[in-house]
C-alpha positions in Angstrom: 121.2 5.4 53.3 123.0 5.9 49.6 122.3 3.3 46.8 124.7 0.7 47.0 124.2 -0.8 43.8 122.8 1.0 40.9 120.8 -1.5 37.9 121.4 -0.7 34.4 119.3 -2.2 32.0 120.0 -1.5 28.2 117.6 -2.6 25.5 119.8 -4.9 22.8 118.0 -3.6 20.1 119.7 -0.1 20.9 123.2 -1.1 21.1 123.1 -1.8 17.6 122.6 0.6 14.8 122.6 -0.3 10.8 124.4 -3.8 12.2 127.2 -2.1 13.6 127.4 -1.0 17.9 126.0 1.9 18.4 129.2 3.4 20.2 127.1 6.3 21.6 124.7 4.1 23.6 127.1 1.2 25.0 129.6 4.3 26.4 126.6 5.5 27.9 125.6 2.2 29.4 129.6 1.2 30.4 130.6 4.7 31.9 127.2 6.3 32.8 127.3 9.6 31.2 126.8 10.7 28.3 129.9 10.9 25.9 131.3 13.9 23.7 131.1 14.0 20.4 133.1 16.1 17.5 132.8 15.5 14.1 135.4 16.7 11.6 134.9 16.5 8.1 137.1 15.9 5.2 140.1 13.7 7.4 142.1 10.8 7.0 140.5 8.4 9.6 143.5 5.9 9.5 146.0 8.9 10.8 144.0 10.2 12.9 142.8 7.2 14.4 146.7 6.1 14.7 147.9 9.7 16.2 144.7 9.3 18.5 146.0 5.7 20.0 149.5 6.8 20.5 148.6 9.9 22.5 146.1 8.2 25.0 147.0 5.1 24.8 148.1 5.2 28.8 144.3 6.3 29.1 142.4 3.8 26.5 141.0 0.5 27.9 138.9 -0.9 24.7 139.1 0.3 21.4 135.5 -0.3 19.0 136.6 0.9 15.4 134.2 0.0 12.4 136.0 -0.8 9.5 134.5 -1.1 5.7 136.3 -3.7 3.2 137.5 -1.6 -0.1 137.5 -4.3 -2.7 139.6 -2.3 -5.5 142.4 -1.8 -2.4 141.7 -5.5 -1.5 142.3 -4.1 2.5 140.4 -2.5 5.5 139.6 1.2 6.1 138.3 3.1 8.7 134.6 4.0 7.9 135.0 7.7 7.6 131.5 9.3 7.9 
């Protein structure tokens, strides 16, 4: 007879890395694969990020973003890696 029920167990000290969630781990844990990556260097994060939403946004169903305080633009940016 299949497994019914499958348990998950996460250990909290993973889902958080340098403070901030460990996006990698916790979309493991909710969707139970392992998620893509692609990292693109030299972009502007706030753009992207806005052209991303729009696109999917029929398809999203929880954004995480980490965001970084600039103090000379007294606002919020995207923490571009």
């Amino acid at each position: 007879m299949d497994n019914l029920f499958t348990q998950k167990v996460i250990n909290a000290n993973n889902v958080f890395s340098d403070s901030f969630i460990d996006a990698k781990t916790l979309y493991l844990y909710c969707f139970n694969t392992l998620p893509s990556l692609n990292y693109i260097n030299y972009i502007d994060g706030e753009k992207s990020f806005t052209a991303i939403c729009e696109k999917y946004k029929d398809d999203i169903e929880n954004i995480h973003t980490t965001r970084w305080y600039k103090q000379k633009k007294k606002s919020f940016s995207l923490i571009k890696h």
